[in-house]
N, CA, C and O of each residue as an XYZ file, in Angstrom:
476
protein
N      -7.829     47.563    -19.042
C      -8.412     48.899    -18.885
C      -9.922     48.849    -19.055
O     -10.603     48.123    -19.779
N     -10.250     49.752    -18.252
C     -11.872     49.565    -18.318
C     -12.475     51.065    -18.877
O     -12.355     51.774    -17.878
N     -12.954     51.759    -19.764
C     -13.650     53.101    -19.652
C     -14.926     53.190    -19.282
O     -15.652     52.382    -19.861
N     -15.414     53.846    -18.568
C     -16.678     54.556    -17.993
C     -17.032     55.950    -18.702
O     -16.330     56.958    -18.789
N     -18.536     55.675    -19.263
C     -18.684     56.932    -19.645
C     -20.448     57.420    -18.949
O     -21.386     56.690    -19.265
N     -20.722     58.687    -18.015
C     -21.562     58.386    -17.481
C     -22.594     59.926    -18.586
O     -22.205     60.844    -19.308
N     -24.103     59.383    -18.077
C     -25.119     60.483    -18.547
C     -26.259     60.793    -17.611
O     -26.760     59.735    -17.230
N     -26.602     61.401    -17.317
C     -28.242     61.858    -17.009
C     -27.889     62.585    -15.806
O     -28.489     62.280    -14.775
N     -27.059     63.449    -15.775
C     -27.512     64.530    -14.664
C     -28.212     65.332    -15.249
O     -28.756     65.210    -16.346
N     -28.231     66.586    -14.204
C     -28.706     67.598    -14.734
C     -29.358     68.776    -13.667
O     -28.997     68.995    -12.511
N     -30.236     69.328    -14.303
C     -30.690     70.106    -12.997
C     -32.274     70.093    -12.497
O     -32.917     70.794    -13.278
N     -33.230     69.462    -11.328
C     -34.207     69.131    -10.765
C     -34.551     70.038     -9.800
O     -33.759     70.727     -9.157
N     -35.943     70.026     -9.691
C     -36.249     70.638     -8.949
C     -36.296     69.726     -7.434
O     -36.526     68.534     -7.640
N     -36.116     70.092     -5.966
C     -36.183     69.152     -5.119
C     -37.451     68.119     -5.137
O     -38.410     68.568     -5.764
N     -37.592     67.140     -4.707
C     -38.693     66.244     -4.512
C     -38.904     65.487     -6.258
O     -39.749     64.631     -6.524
N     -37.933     66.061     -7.219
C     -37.872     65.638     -8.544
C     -37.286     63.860     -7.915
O     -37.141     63.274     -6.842
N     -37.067     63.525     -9.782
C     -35.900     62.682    -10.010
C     -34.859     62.809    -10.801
O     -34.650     63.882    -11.367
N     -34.156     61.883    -10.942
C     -33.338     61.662    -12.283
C     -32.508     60.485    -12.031
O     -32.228     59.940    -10.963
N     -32.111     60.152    -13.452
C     -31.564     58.437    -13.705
C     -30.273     58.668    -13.821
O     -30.126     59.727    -14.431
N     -29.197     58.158    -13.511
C     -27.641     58.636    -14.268
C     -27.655     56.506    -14.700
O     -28.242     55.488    -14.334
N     -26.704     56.893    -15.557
C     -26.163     55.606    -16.502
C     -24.672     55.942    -16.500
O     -24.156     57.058    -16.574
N     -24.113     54.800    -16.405
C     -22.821     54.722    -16.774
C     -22.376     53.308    -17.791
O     -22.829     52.164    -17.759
N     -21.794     53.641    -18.273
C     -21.861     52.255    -19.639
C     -20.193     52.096    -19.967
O     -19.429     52.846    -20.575
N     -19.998     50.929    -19.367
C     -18.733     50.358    -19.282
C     -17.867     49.950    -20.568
O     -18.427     49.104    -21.264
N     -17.218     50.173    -20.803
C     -16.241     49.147    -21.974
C     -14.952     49.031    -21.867
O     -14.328     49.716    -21.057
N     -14.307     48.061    -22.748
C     -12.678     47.463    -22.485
C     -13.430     46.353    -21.796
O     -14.583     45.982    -22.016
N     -12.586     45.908    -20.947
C     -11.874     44.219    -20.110
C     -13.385     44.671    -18.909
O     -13.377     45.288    -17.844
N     -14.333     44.144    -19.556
C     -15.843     44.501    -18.703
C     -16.123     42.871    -18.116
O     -17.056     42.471    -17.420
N     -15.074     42.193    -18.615
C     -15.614     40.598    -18.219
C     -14.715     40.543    -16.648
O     -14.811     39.544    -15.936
N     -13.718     41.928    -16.174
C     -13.238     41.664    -15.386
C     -13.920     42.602    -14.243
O     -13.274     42.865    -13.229
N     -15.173     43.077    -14.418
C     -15.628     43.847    -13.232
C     -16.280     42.948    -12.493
O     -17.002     41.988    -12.760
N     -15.633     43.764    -10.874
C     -16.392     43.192    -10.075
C     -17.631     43.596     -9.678
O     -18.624     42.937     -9.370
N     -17.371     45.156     -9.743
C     -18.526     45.932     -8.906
C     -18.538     47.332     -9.682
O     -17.501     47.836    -10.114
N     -19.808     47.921     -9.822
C     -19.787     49.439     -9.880
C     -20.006     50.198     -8.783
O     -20.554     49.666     -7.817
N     -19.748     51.124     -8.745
C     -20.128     52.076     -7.534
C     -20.568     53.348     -8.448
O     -20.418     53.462     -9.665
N     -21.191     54.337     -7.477
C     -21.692     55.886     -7.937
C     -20.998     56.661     -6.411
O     -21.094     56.374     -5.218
N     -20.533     57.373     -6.905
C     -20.123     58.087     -5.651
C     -20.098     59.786     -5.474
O     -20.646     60.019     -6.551
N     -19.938     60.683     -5.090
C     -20.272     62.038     -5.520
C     -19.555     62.763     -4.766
O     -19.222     62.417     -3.633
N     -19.138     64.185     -5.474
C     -18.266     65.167     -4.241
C     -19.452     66.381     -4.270
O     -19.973     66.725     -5.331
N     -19.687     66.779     -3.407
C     -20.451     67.933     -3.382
C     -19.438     69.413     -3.092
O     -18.509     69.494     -2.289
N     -19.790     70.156     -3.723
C     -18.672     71.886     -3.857
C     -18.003     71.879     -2.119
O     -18.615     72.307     -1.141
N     -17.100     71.485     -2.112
C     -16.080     72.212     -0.922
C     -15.902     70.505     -0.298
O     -14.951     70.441      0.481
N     -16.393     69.592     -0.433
C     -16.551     68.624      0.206
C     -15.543     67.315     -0.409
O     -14.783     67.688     -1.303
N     -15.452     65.886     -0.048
C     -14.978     65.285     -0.049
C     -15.828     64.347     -1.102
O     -17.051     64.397     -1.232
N     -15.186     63.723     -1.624
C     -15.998     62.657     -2.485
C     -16.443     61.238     -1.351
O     -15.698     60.899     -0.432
N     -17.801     60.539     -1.661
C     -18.166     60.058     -0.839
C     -19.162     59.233     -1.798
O     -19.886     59.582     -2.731
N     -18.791     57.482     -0.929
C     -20.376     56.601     -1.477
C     -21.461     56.761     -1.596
O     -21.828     57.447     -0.642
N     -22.441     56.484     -2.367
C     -23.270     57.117     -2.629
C     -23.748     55.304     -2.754
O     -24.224     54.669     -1.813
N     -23.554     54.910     -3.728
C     -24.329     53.333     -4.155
C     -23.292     52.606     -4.564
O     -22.398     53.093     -5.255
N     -23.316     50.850     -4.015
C     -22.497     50.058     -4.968
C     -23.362     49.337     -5.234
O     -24.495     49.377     -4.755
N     -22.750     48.208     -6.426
C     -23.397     46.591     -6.587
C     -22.696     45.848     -7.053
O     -21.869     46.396     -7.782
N     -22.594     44.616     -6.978
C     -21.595     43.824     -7.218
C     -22.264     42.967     -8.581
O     -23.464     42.947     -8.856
N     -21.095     42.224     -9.403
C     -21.725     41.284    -10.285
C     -22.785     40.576    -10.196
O     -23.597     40.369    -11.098
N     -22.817     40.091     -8.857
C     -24.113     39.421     -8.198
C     -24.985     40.026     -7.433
O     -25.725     39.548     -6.572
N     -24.825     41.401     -7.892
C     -26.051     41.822     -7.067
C     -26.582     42.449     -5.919
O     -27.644     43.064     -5.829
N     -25.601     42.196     -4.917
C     -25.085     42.539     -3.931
C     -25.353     44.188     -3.973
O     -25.500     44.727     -5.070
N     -25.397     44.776     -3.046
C     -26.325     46.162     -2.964
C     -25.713     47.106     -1.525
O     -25.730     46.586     -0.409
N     -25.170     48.591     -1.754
C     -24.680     48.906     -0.558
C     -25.098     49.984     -0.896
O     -25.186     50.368     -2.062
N     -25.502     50.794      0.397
C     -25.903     52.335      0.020
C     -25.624     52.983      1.198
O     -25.755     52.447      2.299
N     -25.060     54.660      0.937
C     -25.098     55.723      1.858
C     -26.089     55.633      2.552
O     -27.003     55.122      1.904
N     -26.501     55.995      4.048
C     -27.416     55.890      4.843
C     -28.185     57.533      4.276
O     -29.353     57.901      4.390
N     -27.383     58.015      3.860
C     -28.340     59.515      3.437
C     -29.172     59.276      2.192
O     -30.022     60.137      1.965
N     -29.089     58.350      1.419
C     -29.874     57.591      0.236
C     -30.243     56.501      0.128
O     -30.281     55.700     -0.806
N     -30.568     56.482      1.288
C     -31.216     54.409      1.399
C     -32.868     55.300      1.668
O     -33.408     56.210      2.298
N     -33.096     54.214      0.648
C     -35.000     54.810      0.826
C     -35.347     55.686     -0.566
O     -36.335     55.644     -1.299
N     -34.528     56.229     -0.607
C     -34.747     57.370     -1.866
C     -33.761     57.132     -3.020
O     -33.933     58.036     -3.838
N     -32.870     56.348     -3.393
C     -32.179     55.970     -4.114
C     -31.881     54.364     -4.667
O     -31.584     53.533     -3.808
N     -31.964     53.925     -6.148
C     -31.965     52.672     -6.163
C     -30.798     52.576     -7.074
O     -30.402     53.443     -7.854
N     -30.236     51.229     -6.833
C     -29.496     50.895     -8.231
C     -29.403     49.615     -8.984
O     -29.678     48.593     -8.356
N     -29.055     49.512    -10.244
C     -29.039     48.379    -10.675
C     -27.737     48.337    -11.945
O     -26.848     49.139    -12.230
N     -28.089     47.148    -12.442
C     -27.396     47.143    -13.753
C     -27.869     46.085    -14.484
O     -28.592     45.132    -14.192
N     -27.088     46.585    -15.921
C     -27.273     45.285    -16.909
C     -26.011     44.813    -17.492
O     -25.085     45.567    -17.794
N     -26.006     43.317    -17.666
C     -24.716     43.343    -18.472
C     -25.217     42.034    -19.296
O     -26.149     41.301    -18.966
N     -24.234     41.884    -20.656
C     -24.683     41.425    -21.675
C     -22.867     41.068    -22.054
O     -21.907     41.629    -21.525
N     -22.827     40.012    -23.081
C     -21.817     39.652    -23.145
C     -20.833     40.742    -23.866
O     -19.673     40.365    -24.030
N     -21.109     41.797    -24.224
C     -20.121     42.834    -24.720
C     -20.627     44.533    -24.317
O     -20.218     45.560    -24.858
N     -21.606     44.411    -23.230
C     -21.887     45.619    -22.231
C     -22.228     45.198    -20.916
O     -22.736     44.113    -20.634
N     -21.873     46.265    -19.990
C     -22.112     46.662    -18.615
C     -22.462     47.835    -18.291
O     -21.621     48.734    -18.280
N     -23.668     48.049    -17.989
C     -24.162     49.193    -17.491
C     -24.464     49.513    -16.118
O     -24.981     48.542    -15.564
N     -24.356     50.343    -15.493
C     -24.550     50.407    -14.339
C     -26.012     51.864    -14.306
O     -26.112     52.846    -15.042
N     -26.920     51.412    -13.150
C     -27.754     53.016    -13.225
C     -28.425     53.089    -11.896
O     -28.950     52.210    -11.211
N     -28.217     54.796    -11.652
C     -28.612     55.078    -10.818
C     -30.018     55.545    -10.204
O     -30.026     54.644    -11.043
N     -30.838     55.854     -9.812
C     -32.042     55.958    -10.180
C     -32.497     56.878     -8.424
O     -32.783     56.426     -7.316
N     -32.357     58.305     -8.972
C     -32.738     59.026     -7.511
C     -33.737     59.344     -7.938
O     -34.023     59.601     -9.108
N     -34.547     59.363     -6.772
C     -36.299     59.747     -6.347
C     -35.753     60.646     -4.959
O     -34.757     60.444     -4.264
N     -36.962     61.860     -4.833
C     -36.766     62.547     -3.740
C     -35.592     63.396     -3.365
O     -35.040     63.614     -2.287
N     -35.401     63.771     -4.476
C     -34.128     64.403     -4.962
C     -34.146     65.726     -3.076
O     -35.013     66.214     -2.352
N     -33.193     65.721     -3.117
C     -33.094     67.011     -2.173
C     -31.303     67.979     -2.252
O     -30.213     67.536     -2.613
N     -31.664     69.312     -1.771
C     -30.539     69.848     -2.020
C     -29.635     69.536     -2.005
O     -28.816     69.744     -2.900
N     -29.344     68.628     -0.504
C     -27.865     68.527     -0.626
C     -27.871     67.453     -1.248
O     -26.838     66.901     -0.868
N     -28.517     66.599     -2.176
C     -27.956     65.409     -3.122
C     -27.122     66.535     -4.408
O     -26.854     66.061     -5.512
N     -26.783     68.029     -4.069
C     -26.254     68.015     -5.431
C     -24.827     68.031     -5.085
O     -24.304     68.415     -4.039
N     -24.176     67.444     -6.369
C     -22.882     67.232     -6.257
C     -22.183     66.875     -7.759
O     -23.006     66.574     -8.624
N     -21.250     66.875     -8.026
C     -20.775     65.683     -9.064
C     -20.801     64.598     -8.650
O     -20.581     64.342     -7.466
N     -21.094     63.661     -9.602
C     -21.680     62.182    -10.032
C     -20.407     61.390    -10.253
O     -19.802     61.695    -11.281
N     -20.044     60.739     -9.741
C     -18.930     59.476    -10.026
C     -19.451     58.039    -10.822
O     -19.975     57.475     -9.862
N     -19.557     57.485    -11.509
C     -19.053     56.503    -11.551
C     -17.974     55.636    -11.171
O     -16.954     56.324    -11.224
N     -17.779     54.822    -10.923
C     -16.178     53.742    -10.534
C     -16.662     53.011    -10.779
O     -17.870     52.885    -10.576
N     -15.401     51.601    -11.734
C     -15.559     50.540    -11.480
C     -14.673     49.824    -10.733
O     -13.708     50.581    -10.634
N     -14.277     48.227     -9.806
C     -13.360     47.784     -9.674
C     -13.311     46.181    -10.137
O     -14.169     45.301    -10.213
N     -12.386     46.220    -10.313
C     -11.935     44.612    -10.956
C     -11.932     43.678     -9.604
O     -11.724     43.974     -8.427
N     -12.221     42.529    -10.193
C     -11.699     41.118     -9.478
C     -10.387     41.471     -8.547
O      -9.689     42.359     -9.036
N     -10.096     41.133     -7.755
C      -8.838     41.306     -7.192
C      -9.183     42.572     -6.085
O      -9.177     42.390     -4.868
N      -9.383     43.444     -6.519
C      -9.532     44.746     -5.962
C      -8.548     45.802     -6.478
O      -8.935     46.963     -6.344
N      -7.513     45.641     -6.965
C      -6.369     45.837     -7.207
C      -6.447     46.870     -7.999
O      -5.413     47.529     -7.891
N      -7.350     47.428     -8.914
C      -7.898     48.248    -10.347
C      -9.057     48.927     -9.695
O      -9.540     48.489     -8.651
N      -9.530     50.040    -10.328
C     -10.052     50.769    -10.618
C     -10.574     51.444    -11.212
O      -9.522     52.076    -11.307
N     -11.358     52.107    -11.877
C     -11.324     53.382    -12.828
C     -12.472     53.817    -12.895
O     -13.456     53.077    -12.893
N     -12.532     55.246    -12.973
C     -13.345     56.203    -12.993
C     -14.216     57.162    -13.887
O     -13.366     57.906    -14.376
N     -15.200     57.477    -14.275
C     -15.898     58.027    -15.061
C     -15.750     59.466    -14.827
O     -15.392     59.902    -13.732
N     -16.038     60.268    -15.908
C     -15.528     61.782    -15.747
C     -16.401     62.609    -14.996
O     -16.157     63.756    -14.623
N     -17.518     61.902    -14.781
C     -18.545     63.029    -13.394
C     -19.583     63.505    -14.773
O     -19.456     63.663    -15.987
N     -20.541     63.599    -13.847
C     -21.544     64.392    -14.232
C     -22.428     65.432    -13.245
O     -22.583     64.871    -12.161
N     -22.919     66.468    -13.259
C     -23.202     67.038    -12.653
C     -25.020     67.023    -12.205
O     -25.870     67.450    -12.986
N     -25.319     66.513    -10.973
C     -26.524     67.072    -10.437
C     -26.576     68.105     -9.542
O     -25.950     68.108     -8.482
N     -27.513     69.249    -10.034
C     -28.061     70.333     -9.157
C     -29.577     69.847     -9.086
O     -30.330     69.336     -9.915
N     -29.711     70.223     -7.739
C     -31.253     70.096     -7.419
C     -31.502     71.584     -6.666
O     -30.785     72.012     -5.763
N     -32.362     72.097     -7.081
C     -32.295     73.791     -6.661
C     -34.024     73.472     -5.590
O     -35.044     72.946     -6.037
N     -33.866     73.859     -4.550
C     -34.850     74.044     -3.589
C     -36.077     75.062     -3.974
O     -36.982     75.271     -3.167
């Protein structure tokens, strides 16, 4: 089992920023990858950013340019963070975290956090 617990939404003004963190624990020696992903009100949940153990880097075409990510991990943490610049309306949504294991096989999810960016 893996838990995700994420922080730093909130509410921005457009052309703002803000950082979200998600900070992994349990069986963290078995992640493969984090992702951030987001549902916006009426909408579908959708990629937003991944990265893999190594680094490896994938992003929504609606946040490539204006969105970065990274992580850290240490032999008894994994963090994952998100880092939006150029915030714009429709980036608001709830905030996902996910992680997935080796295999692909696992999953698990962080409880959301909320960004509003008000125009």
């Amino acid at each position: 089992q893996v838990q995700l617990v994420e922080s730093g939404g909130g509410l921005v003004q457009a052309g703002g920023s803000l950082r979200l963190s998600c900070a992994a624990s349990g069986r963290i020696f078995q992640i493969y990858a984090m992702g951030w992903y987001r549902q916006p009100p009426g909408s579908e949940r959708e990629l937003v950013a991944l990265i893999t153990r190594d680094d490896n880097t994938n992003f929504a075409d609606s946040v490539k340019g204006r969105f970065a990510i990274s992580k850290e991990s240490t032999e008894n943490t994994y963090t994952s963070y998100l880092q939006m610049n150029s915030l714009k309306a429709e980036d608001t949504a709830v905030y996902y975290c996910n992680a997935v294991l080796y295999g692909g096989l696992n999953d698990f999810w962080g409880q959301g956090t909320q960004v509003t960016v008000s125009s």
